[in-house]
Residue frames as a rotation matrix with the C-alpha (Angstrom) as fourth column:
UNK 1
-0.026 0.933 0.358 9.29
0.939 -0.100 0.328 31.70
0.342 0.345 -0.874 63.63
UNK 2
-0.939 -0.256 0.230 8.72
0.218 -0.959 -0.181 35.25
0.267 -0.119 0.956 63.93
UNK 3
-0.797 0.599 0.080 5.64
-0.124 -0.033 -0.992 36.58
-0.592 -0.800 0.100 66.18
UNK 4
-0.301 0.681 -0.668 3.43
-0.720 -0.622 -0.309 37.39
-0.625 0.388 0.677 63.15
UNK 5
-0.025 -0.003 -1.000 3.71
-0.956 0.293 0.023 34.19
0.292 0.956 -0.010 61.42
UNK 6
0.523 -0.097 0.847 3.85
-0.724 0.473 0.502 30.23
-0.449 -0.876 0.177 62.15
UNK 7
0.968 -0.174 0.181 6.21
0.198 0.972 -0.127 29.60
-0.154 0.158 0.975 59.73
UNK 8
0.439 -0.669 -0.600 10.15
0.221 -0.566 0.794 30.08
-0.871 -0.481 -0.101 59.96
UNK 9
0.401 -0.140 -0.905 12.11
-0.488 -0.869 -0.082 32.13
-0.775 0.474 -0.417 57.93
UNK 10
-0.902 -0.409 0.136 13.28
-0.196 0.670 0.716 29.08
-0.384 0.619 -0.685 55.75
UNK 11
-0.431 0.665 0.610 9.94
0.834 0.552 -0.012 28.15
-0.345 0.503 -0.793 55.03
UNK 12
0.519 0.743 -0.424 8.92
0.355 -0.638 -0.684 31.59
-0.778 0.204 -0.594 54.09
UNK 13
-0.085 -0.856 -0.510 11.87
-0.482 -0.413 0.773 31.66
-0.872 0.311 -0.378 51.70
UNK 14
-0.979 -0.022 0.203 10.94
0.091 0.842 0.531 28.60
-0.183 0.539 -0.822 50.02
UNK 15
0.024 0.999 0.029 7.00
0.787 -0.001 -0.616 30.07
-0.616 0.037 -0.787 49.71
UNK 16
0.411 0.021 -0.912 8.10
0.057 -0.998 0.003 32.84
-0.910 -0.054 -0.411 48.70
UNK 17
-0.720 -0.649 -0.246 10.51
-0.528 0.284 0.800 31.47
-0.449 0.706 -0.547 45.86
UNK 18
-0.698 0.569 0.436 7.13
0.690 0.698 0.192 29.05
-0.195 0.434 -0.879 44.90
UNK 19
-0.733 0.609 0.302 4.93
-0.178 -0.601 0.779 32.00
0.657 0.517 0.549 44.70
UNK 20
0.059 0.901 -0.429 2.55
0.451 0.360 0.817 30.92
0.891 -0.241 -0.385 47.66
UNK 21
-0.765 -0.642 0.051 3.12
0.185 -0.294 -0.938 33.14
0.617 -0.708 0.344 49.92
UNK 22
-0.442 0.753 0.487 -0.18
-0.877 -0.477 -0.059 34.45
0.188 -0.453 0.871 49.90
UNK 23
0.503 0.684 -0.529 -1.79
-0.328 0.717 0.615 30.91
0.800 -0.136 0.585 50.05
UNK 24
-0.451 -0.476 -0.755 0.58
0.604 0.460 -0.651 29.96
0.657 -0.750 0.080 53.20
UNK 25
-0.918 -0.110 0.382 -0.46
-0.121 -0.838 -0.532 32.85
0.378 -0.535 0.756 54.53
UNK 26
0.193 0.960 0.203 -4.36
-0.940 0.122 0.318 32.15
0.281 -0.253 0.926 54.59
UNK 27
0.466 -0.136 -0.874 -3.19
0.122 0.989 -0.089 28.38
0.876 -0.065 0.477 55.12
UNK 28
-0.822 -0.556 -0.125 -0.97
0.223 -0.112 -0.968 29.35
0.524 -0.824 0.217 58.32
UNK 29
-0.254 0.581 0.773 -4.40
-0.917 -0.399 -0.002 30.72
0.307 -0.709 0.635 60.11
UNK 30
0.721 0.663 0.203 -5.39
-0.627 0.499 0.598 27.17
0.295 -0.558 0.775 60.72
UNK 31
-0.344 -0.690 -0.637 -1.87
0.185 0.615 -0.766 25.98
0.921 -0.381 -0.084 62.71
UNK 32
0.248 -0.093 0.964 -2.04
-0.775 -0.616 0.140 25.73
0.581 -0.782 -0.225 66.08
UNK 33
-0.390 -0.806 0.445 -0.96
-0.867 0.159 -0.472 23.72
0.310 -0.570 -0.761 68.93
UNK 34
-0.311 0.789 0.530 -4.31
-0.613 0.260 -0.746 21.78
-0.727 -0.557 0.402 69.21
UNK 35
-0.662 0.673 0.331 -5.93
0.717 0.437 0.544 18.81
0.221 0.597 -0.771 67.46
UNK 36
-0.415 0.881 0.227 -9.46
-0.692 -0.468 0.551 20.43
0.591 0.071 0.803 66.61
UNK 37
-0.073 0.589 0.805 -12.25
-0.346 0.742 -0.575 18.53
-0.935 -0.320 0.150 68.92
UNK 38
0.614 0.766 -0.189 -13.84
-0.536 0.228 -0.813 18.01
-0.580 0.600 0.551 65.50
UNK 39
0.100 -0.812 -0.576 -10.49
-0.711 0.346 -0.611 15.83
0.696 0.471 -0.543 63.94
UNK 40
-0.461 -0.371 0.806 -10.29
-0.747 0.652 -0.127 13.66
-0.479 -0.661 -0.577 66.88
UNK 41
0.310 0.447 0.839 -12.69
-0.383 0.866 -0.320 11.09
-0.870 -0.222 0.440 65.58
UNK 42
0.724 -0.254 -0.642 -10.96
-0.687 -0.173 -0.706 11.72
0.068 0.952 -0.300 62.07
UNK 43
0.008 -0.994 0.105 -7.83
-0.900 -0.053 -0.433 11.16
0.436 -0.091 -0.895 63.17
UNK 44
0.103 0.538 0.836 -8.86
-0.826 0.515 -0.230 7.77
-0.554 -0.667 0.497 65.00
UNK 45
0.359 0.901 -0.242 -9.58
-0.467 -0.051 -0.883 6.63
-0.808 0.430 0.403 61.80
UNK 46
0.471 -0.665 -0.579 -6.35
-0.867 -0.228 -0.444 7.00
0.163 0.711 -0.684 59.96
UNK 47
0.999 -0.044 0.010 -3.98
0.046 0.978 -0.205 4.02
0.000 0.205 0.979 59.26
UNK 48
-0.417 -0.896 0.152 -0.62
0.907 -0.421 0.004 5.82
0.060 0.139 0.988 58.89
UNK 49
0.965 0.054 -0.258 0.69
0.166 -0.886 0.433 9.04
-0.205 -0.461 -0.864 60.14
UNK 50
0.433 -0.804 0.409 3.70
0.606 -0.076 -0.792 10.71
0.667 0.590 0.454 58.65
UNK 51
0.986 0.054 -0.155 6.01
0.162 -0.480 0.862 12.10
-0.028 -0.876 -0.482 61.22
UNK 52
0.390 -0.908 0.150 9.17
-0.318 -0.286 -0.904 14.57
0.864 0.305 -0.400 61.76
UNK 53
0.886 -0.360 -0.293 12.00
0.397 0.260 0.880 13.87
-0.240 -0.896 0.374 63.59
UNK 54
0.848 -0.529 0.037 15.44
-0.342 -0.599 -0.724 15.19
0.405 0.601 -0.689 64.20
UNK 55
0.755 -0.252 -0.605 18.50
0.256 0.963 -0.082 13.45
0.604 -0.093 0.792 64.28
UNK 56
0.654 -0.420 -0.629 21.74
0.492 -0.396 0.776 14.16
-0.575 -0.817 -0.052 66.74
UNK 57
-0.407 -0.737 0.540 23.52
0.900 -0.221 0.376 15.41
-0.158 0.639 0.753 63.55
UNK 58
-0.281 0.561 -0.779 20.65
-0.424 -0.801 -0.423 17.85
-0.861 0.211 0.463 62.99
UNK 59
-0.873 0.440 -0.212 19.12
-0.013 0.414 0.910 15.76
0.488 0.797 -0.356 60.05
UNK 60
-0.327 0.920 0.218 15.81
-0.838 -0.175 -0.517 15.82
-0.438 -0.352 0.828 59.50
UNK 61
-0.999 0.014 -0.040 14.06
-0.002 0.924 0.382 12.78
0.043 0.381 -0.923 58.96
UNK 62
0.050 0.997 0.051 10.10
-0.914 0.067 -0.401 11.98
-0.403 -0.026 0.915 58.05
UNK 63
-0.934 -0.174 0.311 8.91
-0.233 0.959 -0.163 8.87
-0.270 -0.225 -0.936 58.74
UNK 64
-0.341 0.880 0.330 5.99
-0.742 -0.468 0.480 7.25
0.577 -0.081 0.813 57.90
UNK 65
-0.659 0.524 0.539 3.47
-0.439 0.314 -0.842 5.12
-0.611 -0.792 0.023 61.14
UNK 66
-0.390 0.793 -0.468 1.50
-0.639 0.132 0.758 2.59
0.663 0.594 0.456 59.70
UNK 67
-0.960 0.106 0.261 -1.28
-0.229 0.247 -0.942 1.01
-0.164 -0.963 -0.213 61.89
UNK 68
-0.480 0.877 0.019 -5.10
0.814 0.437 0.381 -0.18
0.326 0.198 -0.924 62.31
UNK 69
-0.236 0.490 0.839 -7.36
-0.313 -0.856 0.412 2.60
0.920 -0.165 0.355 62.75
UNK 70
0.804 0.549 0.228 -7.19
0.090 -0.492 0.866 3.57
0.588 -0.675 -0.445 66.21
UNK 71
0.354 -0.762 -0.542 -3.79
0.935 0.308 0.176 3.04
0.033 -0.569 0.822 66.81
UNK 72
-0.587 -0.484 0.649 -3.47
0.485 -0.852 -0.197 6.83
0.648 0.199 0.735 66.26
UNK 73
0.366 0.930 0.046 -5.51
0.690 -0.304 0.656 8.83
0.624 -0.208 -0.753 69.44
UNK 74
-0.872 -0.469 0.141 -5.85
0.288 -0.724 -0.627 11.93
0.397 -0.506 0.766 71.75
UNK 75
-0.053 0.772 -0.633 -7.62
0.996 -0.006 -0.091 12.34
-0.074 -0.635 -0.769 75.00
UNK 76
0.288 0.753 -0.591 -6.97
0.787 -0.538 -0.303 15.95
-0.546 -0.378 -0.748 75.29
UNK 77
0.718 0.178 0.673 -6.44
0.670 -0.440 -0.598 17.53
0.189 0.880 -0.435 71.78
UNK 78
0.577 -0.798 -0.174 -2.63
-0.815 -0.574 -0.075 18.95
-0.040 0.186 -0.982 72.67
UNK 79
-0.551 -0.814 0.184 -0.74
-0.640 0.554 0.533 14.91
-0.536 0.176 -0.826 72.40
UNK 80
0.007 0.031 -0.999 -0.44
-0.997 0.074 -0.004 12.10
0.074 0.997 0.032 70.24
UNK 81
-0.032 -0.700 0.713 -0.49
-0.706 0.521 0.480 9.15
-0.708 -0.488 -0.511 71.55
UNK 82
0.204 -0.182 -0.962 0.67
-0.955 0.177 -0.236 6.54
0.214 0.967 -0.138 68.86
UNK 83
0.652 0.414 0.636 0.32
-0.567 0.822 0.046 2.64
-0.504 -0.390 0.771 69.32
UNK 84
0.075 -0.235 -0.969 3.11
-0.961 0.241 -0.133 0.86
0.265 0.942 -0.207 67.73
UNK 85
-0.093 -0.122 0.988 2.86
-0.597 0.801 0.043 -2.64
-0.797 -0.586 -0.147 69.34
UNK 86
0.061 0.410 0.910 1.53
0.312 0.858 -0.408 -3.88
-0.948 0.309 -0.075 66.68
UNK 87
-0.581 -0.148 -0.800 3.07
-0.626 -0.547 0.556 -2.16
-0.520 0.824 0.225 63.12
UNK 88
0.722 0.441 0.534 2.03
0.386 0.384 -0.839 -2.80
-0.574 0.812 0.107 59.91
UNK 89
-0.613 -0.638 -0.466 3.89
0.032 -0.609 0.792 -2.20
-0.790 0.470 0.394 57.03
UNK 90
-0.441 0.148 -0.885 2.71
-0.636 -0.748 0.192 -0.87
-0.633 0.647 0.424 53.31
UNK 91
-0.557 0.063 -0.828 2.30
-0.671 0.552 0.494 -4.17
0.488 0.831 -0.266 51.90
UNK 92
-0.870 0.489 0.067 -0.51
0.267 0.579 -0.770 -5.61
-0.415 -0.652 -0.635 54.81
């Protein structure tokens, strides 16, 4: 990522090649490290969360978290904490 921006130079390649730069651009003001306050109770809510990971090869992988609403929460709007004790899968 480069200071001015909050997305790296692969993903501005691939906006740029789709023609959205400018809409990333007005879309990139709302990243930031923080859950809004005003998403926590959203986010609560949700059944499945879709999450990245990288492997020791350097693969990326996206996964998706399926759960009962609340298994997805955050006391203080900068972690995730994620409940899987009890999955679900796609077809519950």
């Amino acid at each position: 990522m480069t200071p001015s921006t909050s997305f790296h130079s692969g993903e501005l390649a691939v906006q740029k090649r789709a023609g959205e730069t400018e809409v990333a651009r007005r879309n990139g003001r709302a990243l930031s490290n923080r859950i809004p306050n005003a998403a926590l109770p959203f986010l609560s809510q949700q059944p499945m969360v879709v999450v990245g990971s990288v492997s020791r090869d350097s693969s990326v992988w996206a996964s998706v978290l399926m759960g009962c609403p609340g298994f997805l929460q955050s006391e203080d709007g900068c972690s995730l904490y994620v409940d899987i004790s009890e999955p679900r899968s796609a077809t519950d």
